[in-house]
C-alpha positions as CSV (number, residue, x, y, z in Angstrom):
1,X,-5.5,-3.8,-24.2
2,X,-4.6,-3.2,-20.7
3,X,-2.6,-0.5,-19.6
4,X,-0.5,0.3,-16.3
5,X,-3.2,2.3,-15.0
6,X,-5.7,-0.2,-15.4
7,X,-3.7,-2.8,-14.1
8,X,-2.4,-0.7,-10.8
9,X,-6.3,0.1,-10.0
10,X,-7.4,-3.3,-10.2
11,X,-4.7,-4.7,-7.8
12,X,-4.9,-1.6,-5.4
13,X,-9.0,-2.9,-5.7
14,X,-8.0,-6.4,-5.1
15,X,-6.2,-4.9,-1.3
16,X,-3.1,-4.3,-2.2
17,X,-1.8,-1.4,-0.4
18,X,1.4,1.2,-0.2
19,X,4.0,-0.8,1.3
20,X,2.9,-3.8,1.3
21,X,5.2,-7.3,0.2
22,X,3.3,-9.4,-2.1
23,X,4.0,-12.9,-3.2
24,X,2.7,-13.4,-6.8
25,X,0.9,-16.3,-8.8
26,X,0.7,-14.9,-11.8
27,X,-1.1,-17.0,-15.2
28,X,0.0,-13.5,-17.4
29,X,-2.5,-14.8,-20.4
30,X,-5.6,-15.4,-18.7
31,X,-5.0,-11.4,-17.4
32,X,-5.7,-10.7,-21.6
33,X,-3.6,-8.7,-23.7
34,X,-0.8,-5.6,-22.0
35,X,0.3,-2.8,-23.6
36,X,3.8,-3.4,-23.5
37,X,3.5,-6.8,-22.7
38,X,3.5,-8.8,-18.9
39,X,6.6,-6.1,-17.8
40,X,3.9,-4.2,-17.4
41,X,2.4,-6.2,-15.2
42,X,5.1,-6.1,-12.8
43,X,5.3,-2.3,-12.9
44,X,1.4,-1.9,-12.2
45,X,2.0,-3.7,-8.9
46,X,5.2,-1.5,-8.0
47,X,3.1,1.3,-8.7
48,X,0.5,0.3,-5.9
49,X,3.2,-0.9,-3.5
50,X,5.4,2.2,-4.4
51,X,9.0,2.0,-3.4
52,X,9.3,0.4,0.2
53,X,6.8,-2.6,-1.2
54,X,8.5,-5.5,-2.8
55,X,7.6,-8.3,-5.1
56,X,8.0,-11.6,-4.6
57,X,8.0,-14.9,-7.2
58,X,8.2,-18.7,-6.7
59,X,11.2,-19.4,-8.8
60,X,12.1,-23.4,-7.8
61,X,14.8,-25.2,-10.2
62,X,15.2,-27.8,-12.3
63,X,18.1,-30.3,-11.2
64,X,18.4,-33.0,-8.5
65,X,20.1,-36.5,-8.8
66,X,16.6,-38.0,-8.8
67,X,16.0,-36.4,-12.7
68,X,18.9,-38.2,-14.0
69,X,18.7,-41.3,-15.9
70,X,22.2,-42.1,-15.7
71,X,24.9,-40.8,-12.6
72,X,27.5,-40.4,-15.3
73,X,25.6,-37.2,-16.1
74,X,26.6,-35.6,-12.5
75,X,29.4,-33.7,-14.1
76,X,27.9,-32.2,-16.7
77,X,24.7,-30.3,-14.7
78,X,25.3,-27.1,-14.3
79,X,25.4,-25.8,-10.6
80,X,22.3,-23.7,-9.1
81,X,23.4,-20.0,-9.1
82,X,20.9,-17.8,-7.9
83,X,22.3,-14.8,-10.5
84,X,22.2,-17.0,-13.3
85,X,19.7,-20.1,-13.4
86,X,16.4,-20.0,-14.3
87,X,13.4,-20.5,-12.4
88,X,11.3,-23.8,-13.8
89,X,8.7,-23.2,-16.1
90,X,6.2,-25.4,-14.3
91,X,5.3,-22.2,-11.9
92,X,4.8,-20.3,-15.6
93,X,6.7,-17.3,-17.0
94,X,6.2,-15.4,-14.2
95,X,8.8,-15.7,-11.6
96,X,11.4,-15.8,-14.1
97,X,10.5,-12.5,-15.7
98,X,10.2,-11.3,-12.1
99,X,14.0,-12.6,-11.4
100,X,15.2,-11.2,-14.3
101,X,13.6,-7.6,-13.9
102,X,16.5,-4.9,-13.3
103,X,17.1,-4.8,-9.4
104,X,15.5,-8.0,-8.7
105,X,17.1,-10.5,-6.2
106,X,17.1,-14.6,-5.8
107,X,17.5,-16.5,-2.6
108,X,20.1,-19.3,-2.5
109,X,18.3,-22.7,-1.8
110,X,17.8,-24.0,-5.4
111,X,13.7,-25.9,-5.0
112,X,12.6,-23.3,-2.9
113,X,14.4,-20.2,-4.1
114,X,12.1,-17.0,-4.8
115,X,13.1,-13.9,-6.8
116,X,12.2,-10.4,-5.1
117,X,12.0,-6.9,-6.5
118,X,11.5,-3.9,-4.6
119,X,12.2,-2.2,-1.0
120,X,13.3,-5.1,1.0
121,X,14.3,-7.6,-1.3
122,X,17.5,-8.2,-0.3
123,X,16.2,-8.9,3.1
124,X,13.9,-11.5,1.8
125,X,16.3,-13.2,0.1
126,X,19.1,-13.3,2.1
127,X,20.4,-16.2,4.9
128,X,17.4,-19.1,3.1
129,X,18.0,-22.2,4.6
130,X,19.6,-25.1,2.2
131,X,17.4,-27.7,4.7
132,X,13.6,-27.3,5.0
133,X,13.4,-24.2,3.2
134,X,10.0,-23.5,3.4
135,X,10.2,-22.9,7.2
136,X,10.6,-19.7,9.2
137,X,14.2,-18.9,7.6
138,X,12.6,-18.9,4.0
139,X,11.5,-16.0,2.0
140,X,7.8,-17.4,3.3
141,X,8.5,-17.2,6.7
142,X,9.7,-14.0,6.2
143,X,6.4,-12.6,4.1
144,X,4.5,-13.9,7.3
145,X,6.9,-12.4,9.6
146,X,6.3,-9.2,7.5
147,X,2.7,-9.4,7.8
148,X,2.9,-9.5,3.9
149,X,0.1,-11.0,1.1
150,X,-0.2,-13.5,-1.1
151,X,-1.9,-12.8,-4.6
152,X,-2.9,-15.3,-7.2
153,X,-3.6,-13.3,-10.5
154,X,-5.5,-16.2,-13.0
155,X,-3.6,-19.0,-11.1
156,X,-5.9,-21.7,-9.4
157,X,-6.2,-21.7,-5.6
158,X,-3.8,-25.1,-5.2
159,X,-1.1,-23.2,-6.2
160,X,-0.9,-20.7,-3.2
161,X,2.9,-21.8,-2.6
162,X,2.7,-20.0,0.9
163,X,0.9,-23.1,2.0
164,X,4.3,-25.3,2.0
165,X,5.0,-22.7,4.9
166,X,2.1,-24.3,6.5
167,X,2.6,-27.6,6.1
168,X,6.1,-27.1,7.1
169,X,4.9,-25.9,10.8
170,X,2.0,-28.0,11.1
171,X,3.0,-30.3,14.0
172,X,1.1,-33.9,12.4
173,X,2.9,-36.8,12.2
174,X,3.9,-39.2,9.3
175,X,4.8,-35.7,7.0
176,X,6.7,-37.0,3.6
177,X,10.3,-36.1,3.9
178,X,12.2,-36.2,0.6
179,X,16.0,-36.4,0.5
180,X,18.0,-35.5,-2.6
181,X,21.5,-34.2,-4.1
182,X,21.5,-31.2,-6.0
183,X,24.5,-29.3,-7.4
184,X,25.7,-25.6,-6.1
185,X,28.3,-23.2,-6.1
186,X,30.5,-23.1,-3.3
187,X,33.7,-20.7,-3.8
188,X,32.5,-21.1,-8.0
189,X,33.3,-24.7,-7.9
190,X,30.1,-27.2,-8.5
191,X,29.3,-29.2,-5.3
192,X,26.8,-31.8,-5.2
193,X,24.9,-31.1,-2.0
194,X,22.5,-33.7,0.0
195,X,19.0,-31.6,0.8
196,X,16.5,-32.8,2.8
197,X,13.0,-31.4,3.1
198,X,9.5,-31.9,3.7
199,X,8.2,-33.3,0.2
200,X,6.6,-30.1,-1.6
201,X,5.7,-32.2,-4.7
202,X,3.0,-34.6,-3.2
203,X,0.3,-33.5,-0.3
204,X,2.9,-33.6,2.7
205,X,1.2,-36.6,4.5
206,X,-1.4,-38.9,2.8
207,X,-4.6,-39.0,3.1
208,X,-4.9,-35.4,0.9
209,X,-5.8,-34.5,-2.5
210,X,-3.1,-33.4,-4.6
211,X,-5.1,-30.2,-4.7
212,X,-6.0,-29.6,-1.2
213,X,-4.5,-26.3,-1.1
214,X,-7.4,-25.1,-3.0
215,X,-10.1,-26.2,-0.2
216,X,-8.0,-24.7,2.6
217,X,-8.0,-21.0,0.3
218,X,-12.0,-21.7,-0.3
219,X,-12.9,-22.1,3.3
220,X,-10.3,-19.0,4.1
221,X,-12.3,-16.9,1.5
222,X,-15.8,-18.7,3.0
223,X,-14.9,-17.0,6.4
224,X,-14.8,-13.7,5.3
225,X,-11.1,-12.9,4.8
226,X,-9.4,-12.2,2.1
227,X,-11.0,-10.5,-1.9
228,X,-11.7,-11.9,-4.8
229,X,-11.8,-9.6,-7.9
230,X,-10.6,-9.3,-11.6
231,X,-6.9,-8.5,-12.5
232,X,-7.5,-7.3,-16.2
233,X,-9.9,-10.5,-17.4
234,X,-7.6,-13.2,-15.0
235,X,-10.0,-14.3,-11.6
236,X,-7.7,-12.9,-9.1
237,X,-7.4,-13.6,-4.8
238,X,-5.7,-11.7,-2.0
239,X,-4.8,-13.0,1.4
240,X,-3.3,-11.8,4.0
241,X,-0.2,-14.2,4.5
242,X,0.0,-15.0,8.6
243,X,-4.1,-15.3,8.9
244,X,-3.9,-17.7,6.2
245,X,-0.6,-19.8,7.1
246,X,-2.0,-19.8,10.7
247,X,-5.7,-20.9,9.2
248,X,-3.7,-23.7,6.9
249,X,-2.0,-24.8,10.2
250,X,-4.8,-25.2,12.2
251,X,-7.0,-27.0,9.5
252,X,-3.4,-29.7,8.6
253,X,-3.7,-30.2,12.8
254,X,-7.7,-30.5,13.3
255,X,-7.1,-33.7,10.8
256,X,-4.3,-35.3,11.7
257,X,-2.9,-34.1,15.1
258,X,-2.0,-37.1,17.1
259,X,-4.8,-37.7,19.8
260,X,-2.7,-35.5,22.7
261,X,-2.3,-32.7,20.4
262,X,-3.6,-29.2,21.8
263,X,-5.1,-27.0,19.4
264,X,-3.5,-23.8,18.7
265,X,-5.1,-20.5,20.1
């Protein structure tokens, strides 16, 4: 079984350093079995980042008007509260052991909403925009305004969620834009809310596989950035957040640009 120590010395091999803010992927049973089980986990990587660091999950939600099959139902969702409602399971168990870990924090737009634990958490958290929040006033925008990592521990490459980041600031044209209702508290009352956002749940224009993410991480980790290495038995990565937001950008605008577009320095 894998202990703390073991854990805390295979991400501090992966690159993860004193300080740092991480955003984690995490597939907690391909890492095999934890003493203690996947809080462990959590506390391995605090261990490495020590007290300023902070850890950060993908949380999402659940409800918009689109997953009802009948608009009588609007009453009876319950409101997005950031204390309270849990992250979707699609992203795995992770992120909502992560938001419900003593100290941990949730931003307030309900798709995009991550959990953080650890020295600057609140910051991350705080002020995420309801509209297009996987821009610059996200908890993503943030990590790469940090100069903070990405990790995925057992997770495959597509599902680097700093890439929305990228997609968001790529400047192509024809990017999906999905626009939706979602209910939230305002003053503890439930509010049903219009949202409107670059769509996150297909490739943002077409012409992309739904996993394309995963070819823009290979060729990241093909040009020499970026470590590959074992977290327990789980397959494990660990970028650097702006090089590979700024990489993502680049490769979005080399393939779909309009024909005036200047490439980035």
């Amino acid at each position: 079984m894998w202990t703390r120590p073991a854990l805390a010395e295979h991400v501090q091999a992966l690159g993860l350093g004193r300080g740092d803010s991480v955003l984690v992927h995490a597939g907690l049973r391909s890492v095999g079995p934890i003493l203690g089980g996947p809080d462990v986990l959590i506390a391995a990587i605090g261990d490495v980042i020590g007290p300023t660091g902070t850890i950060l999950g993908y949380c999402d939600w659940n409800y918009d008007d689109r997953d009802l099959p009948d608009p009588s139902l609007r009453p009876h969702v319950p409101p997005f509260d950031p204390e309270r409602s849990r992250a979707t399971r699609d992203n795995g168990a992770f992120p909502e052991l992560l938001r419900t870990t003593p100290g941990a924090c949730r931003s307030g737009n309900p798709g995009a909403s991550c959990a953080a634990l650890g020295g600057r958490a609140q910051w991350f958290t705080a002020d995420h925009a309801l509209d297009y929040g996987y821009g610059p006033h996200s908890p993503l925008g943030k990590l790469v305004e940090a100069r903070g990592k990405t990790m995925l521990i057992g997770a495959p490459l597509d599902t680097m969620t700093l890439l929305h980041h990228a997609e968001h600031l790529a400047d192509i044209p024809g990017k999906r834009v999905r626009r939706y209702e979602a209910p939230i508290l305002v003053d503890g009352k439930a509010v049903w809310r219009p949202f409107e956002e670059f769509d996150t749940s297909d490739p943002v224009v077409a012409g992309l596989e739904a996993d394309y993410f995963a070819d823009i991480v290979e060729g990241f980790l093909a040009s020499g950035r970026g470590k590959r290495g074992l977290v327990g038995y789980a397959p494990s990565v660990l970028v650097e957040a702006e090089p590979i937001v700024r990489f993502a950008v680049d490769w979005l605008e080399r393939r779909f640009a309009a024909p005036n577009h200047q490439p980035r320095e």
